[in-house]
Residue frames as a rotation matrix with the C-alpha (Angstrom) as fourth column:
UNK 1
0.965 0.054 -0.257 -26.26
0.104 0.821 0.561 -6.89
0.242 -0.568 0.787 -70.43
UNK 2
0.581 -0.807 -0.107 -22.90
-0.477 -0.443 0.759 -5.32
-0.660 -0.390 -0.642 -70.62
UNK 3
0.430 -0.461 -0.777 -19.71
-0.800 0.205 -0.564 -6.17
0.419 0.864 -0.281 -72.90
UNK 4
0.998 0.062 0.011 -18.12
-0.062 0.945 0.320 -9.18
0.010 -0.320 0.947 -73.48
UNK 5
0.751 -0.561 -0.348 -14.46
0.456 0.059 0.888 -10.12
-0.478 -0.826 0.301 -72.08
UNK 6
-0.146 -0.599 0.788 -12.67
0.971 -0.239 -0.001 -9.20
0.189 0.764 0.616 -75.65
UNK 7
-0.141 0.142 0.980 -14.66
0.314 -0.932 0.180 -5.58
0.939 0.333 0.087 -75.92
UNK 8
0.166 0.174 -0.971 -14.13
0.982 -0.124 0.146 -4.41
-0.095 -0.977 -0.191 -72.12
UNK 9
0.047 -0.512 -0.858 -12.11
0.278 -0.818 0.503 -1.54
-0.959 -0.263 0.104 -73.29
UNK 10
0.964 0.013 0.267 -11.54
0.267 -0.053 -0.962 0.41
0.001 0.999 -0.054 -76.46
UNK 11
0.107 -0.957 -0.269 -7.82
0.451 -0.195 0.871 0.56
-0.886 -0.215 0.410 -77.29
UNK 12
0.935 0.285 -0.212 -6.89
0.056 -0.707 -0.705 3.33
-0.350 0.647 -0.677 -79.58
UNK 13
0.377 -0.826 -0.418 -3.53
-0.781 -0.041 -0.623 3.53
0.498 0.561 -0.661 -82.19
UNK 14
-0.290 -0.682 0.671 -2.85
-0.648 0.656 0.387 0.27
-0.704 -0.323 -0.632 -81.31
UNK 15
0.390 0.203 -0.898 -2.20
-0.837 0.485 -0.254 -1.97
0.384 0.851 0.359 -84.66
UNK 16
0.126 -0.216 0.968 -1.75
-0.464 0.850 0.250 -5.57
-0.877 -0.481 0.007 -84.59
UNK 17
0.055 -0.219 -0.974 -0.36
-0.963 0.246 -0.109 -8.05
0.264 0.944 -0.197 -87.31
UNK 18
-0.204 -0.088 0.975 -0.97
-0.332 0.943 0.016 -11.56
-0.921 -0.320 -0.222 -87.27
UNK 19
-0.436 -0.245 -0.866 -0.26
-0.895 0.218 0.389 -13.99
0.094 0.945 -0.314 -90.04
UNK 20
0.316 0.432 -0.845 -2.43
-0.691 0.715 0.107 -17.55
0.650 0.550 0.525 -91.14
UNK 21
0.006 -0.549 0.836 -1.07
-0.666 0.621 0.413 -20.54
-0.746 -0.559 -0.362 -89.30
UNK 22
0.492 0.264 0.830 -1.79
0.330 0.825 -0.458 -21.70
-0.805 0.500 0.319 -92.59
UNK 23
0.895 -0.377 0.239 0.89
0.048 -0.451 -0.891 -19.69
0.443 0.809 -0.385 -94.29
UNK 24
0.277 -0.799 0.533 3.64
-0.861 0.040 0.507 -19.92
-0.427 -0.600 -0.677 -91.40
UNK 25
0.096 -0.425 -0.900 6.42
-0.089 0.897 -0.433 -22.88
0.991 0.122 0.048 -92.14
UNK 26
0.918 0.330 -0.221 6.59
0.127 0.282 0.951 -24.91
0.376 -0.901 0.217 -88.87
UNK 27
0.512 -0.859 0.034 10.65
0.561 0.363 0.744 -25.29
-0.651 -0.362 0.667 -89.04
UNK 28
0.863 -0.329 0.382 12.15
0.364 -0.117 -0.924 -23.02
0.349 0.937 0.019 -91.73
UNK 29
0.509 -0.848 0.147 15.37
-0.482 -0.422 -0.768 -23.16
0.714 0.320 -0.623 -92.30
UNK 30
0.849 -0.110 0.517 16.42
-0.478 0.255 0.840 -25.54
-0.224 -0.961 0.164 -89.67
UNK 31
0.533 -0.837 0.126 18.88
0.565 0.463 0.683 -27.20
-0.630 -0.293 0.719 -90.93
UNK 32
0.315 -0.493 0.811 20.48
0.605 -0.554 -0.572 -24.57
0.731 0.671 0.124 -93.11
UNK 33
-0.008 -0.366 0.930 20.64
-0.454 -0.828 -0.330 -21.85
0.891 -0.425 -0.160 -90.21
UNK 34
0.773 0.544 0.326 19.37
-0.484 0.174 0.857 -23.49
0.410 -0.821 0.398 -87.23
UNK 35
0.888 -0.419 -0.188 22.27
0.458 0.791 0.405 -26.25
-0.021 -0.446 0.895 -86.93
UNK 36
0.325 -0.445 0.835 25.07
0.638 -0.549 -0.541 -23.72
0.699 0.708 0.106 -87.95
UNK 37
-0.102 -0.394 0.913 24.33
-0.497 -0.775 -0.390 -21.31
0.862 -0.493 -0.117 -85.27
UNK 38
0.912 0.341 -0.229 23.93
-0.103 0.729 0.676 -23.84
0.397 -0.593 0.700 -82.92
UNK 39
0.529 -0.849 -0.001 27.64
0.795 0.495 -0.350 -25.00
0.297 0.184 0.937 -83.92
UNK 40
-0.210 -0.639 0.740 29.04
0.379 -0.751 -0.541 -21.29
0.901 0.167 0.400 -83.60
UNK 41
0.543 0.325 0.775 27.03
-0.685 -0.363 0.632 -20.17
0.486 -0.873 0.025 -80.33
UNK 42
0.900 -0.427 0.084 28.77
0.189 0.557 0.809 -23.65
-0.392 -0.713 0.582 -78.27
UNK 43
0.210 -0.887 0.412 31.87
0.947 0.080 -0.311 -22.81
0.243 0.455 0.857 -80.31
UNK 44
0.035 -0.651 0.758 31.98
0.191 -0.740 -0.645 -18.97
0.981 0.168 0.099 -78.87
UNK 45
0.394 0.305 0.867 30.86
-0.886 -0.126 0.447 -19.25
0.246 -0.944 0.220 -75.40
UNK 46
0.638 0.026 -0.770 33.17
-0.055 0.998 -0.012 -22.86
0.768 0.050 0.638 -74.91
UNK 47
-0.553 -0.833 -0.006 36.24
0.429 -0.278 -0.859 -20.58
0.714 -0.478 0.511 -73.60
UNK 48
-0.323 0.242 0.915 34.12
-0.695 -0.717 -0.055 -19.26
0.642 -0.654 0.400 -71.06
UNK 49
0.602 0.794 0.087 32.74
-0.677 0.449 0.583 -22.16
0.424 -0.409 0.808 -69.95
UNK 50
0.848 -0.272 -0.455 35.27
0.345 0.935 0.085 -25.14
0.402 -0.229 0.886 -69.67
UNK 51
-0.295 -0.955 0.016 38.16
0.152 -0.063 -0.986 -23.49
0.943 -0.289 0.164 -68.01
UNK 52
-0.157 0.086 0.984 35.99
-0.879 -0.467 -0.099 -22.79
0.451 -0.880 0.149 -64.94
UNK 53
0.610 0.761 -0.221 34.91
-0.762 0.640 0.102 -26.16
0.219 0.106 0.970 -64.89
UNK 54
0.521 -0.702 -0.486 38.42
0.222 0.661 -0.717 -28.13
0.824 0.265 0.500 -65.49
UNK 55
-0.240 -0.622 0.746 39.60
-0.301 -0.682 -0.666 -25.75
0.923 -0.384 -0.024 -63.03
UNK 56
-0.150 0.548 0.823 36.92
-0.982 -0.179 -0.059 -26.96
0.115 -0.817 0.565 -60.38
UNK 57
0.724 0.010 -0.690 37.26
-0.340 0.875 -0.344 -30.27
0.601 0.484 0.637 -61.61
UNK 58
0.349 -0.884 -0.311 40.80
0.318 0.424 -0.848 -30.42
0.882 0.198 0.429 -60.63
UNK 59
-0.322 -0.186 0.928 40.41
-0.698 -0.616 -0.365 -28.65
0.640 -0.765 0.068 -57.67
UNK 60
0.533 0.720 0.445 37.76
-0.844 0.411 0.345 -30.94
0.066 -0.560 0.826 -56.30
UNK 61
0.873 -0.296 -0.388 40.06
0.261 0.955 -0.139 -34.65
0.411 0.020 0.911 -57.23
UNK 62
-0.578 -0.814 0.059 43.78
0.034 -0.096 -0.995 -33.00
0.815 -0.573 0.083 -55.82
UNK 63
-0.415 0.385 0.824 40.79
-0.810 -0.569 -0.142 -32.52
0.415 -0.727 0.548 -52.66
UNK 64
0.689 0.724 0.027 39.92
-0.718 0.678 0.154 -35.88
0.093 -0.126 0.988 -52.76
UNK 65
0.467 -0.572 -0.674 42.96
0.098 0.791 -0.603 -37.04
0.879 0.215 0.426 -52.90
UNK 66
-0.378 -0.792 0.480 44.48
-0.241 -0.416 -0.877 -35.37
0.894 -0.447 -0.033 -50.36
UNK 67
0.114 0.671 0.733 41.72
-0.929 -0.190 0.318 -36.41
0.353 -0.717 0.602 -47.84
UNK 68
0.903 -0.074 -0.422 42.09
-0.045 0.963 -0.266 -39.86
0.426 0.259 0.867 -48.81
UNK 69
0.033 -0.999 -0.041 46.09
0.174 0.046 -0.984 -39.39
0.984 0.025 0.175 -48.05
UNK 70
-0.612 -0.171 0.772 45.44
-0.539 -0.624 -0.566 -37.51
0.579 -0.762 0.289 -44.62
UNK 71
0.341 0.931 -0.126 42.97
-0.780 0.355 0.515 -40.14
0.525 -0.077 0.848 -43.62
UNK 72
0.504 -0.423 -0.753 45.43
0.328 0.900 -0.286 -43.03
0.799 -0.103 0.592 -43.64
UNK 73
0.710 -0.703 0.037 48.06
0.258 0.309 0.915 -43.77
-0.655 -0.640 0.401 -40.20
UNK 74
0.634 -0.768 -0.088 50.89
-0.761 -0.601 -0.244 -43.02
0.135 0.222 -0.966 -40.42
UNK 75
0.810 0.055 -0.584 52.89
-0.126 0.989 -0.081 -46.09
0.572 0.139 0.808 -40.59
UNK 76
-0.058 -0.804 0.592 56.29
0.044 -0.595 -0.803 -44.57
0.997 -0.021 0.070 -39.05
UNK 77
-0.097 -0.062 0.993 54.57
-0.822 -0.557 -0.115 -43.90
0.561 -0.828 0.003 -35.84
UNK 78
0.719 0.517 0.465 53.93
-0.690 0.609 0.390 -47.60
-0.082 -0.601 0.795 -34.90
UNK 79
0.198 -0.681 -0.705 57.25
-0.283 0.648 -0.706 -49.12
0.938 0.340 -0.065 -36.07
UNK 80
-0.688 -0.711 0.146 58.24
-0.418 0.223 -0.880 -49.60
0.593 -0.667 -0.451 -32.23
UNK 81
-0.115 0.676 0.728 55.22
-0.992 -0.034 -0.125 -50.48
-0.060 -0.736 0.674 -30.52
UNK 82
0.543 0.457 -0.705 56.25
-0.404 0.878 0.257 -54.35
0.736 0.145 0.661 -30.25
């Protein structure tokens, strides 16, 4: 009737390992390693990250301000116009 979807093919020298799900720990070691490198990975990759930010930060509010500023009249130019 022909093979079923698993035995379509024979694969030769090809080992597989698979362990229990009843011998696996769901979490090991989470909070011993897990929170640790957590702390050290945002702690080596911070300098890379928040100077572009602050940088674009500060770019973007001296841009907002200045729009705001360039928006307003000029008061100066209407002092005579009574």
């Amino acid at each position: 009737m022909g093979k079923h979807f698993g035995n379509l093919a024979r694969v030769r020298h090809v080992i597989s390992y698979s362990l229990s799900p009843f011998e696996q720990q769901a979490f090991p070691n989470v909070l011993s390693h897990g929170v640790p490198n957590v702390g050290r990975r945002f702690a080596s990759q911070v300098l890379k990250v928040v100077p572009p930010l602050a940088l674009g930060y500060l770019i973007y509010s001296w841009g907002t301000q200045e729009f705001e500023r360039l928006k307003r009249k000029n008061p100066a130019d209407y002092e005579c116009d009574q």
